[in-house]
C-alpha positions in Angstrom: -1.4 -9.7 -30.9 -4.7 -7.9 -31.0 -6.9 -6.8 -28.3 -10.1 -5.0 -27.8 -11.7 -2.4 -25.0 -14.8 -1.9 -24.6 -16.6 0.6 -22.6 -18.9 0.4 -20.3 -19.7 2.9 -18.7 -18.4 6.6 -16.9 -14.8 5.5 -17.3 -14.8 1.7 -17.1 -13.7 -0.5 -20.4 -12.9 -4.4 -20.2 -10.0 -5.2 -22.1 -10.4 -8.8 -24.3 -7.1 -10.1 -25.3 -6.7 -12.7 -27.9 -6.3 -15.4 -24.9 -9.8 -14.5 -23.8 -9.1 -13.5 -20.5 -10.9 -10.4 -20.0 -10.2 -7.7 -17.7 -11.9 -4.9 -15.9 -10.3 -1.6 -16.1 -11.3 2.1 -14.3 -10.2 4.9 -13.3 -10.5 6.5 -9.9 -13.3 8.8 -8.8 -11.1 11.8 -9.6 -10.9 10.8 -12.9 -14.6 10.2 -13.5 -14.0 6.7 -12.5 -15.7 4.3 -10.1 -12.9 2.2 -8.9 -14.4 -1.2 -10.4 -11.0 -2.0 -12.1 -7.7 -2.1 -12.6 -5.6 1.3 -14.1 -4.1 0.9 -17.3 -0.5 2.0 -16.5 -1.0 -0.4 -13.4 -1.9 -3.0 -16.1 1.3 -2.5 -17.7 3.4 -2.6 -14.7 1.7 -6.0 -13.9 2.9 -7.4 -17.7 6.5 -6.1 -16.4 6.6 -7.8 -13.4 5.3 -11.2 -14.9 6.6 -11.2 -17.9 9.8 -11.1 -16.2 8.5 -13.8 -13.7 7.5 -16.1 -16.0 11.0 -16.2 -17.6 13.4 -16.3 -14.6 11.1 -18.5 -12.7 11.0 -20.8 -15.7 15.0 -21.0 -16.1 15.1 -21.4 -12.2 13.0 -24.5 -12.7 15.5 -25.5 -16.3 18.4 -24.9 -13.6 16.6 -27.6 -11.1 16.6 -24.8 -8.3 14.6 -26.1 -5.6 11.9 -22.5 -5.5 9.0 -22.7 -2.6 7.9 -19.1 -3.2 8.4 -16.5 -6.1 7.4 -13.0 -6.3 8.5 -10.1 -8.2 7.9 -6.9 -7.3 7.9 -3.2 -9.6 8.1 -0.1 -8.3 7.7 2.3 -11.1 7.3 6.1 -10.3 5.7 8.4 -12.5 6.2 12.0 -13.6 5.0 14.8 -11.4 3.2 16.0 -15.3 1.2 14.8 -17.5 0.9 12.3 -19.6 2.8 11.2 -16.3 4.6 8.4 -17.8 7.2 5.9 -15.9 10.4 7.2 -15.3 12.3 4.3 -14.0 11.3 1.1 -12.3 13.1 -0.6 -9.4 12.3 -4.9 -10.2 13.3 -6.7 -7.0 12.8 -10.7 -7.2 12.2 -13.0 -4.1 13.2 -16.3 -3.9 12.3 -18.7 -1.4 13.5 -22.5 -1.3 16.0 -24.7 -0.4 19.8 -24.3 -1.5 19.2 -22.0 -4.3 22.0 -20.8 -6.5 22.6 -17.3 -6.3 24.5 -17.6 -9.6 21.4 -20.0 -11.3 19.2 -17.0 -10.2 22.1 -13.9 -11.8 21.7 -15.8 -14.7 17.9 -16.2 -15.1 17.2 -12.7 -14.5 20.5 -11.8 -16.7 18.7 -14.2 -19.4 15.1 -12.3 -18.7 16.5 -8.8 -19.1 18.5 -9.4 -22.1 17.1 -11.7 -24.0 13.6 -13.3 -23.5 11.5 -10.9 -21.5 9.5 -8.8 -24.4 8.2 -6.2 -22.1 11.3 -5.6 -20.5 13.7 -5.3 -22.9 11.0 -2.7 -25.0 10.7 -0.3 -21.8 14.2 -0.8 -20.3 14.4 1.3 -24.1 11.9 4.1 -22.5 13.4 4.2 -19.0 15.7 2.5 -16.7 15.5 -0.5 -14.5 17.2 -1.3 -12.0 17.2 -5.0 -10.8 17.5 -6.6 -7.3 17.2 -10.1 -5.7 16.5 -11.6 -2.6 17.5 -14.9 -2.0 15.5 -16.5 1.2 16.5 -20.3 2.4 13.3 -21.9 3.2 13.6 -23.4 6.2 10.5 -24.9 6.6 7.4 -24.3 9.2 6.8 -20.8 7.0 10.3 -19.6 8.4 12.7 -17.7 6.0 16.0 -17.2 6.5 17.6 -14.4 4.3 21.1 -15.6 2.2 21.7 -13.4 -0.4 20.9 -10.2 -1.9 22.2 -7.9 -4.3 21.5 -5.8 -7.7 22.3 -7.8 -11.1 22.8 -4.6 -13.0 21.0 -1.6 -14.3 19.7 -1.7 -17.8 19.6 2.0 -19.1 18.0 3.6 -21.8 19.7 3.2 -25.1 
């Protein structure tokens, strides 16, 4: 993989990957930013939280789970100090659909976390994870009714 940032100006650089899709990254006023793009270390919580939603939603769909709505969310606090790095994340996954496994969805994030989720298996090295679901039965007419939820496990640095 190769990518590029360019600067543009004060503290603003677009990021080329080798897919082409650029992005816009800055930092805030504080920082001699302007606030026209995304923060790097909120750029690499975003490749957490879909490269593990990419893989679990993709073995939900090889499992024939009937998913209406899919969202994973990270919440990865930093270090009081500099270079004020991630010191754990919290992933929670929410399903929504009809009749979905809670056991088809263990196993997809199990799957994700272990095996096929580069991001997450390189950081979970750097810090630990812990990993949650919610499992909502769609019920249709945008109401959700709640049917599981639990932890899978916590991966912890090796």
């Amino acid at each position: 993989m190769k990518v590029a940032v360019q600067w543009k100006e004060n503290m603003t650089f677009v990021g080329t990957p080798d897919s082409g899709f650029a992005v816009q990254m800055d930092a805030d006023s504080s920082f001699g930013g302007t606030n026209k793009g995304v923060r790097p270390m909120e750029m690499v919580a975003l490749g957490l939280a879909g490269c593990t939603g990419m893989d679990v939603i993709s073995i939900l769909q090889k499992k024939r789970q009937q998913v209406t709505g899919f969202e994973v969310r990270v919440n990865a606090p930093r270090s009081a100090e500099h270079p004020k790095v991630f010191t754990r994340a919290l992933i929670t996954y929410i399903v929504t659909g009809r009749n979905v496994d809670e056991a088809a969805l263990l196993r997809a994030i199990e799957l994700a976390a272990t095996k096929y989720c580069p991001a997450q298996l390189m950081l979970a090295q750097v810090f630990p994870m812990e990993l949650h679901y919610e499992i909502y039965e769609d019920e249709g007419e945008g109401i959700q009714r709640l049917t599981y939820q639990g932890t899978w496990q916590e991966l912890s640095v090796k």
